[in-house]
C-alpha positions in Angstrom: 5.2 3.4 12.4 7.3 3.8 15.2 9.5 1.3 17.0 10.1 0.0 20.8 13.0 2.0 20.3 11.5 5.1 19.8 8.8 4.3 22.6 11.7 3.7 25.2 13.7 6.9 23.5 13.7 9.5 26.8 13.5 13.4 25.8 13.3 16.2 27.8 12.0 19.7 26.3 14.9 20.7 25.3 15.8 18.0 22.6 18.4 15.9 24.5 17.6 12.4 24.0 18.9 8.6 25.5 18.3 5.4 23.6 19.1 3.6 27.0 19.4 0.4 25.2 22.0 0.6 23.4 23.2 4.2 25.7 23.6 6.1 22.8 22.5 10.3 23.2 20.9 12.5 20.3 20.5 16.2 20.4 17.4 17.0 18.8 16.3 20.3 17.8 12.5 21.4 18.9 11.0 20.6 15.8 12.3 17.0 15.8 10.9 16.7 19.6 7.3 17.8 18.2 8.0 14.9 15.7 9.1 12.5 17.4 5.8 12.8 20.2 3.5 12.7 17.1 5.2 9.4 15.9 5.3 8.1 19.8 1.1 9.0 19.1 0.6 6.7 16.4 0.7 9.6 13.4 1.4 8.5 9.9 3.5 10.6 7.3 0.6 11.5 5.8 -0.4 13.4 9.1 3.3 14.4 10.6 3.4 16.6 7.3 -0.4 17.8 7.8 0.6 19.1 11.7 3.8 20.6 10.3 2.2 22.6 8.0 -0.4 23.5 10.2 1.9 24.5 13.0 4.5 25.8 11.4 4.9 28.5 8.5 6.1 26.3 5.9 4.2 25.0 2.7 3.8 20.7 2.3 6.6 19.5 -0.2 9.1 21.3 2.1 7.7 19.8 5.3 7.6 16.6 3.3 11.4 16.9 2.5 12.3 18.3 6.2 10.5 15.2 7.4 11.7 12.6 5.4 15.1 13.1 6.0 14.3 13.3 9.0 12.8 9.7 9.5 15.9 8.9 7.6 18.1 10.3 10.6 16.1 8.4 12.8 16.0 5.1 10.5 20.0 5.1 10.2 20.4 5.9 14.2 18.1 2.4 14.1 15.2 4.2 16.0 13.1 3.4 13.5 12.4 0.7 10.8 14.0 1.1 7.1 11.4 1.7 4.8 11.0 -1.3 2.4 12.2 -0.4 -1.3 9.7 -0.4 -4.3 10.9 -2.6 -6.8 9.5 -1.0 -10.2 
């Protein structure tokens, strides 16, 4: 799911991140850093929004919400692919 982008993204604990290809910086809060090391692992939204549950006191359609908008930060900060449309 993730990109090179977000491989090559560098973080340190306290949520300051550098794209350093395009030298952009992101503050990110510690939540987002758990996220984003679960992405850089391979994890799916089916399982980010299993471990935020799990970890955190807070019940699955409002870690779904918290979560997809924010893979839509990280999609519009181009650290990660847009998400193809459904065409109904």
């Amino acid at each position: 799911m993730y990109t090179a982008k977000l491989r090559d993204l560098l973080m340190n604990e306290n949520g300051f991140a550098f794209d350093p290809s395009t030298g952009y910086t992101y503050n990110v809060n510690p939540v987002g850093v758990e996220v984003i090391g679960w992405l850089k692992e391979g994890c799916d939204e089916a399982e980010l929004t299993r471990r935020l549950t799990a970890e955190y006191d807070v019940d699955a359609p409002t870690a779904q919400r918290d979560l997809e908008a924010f893979l839509g930060a990280l999609q519009r900060n181009g650290l990660l692919p847009q998400r193809e449309e459904v065409l109904v």
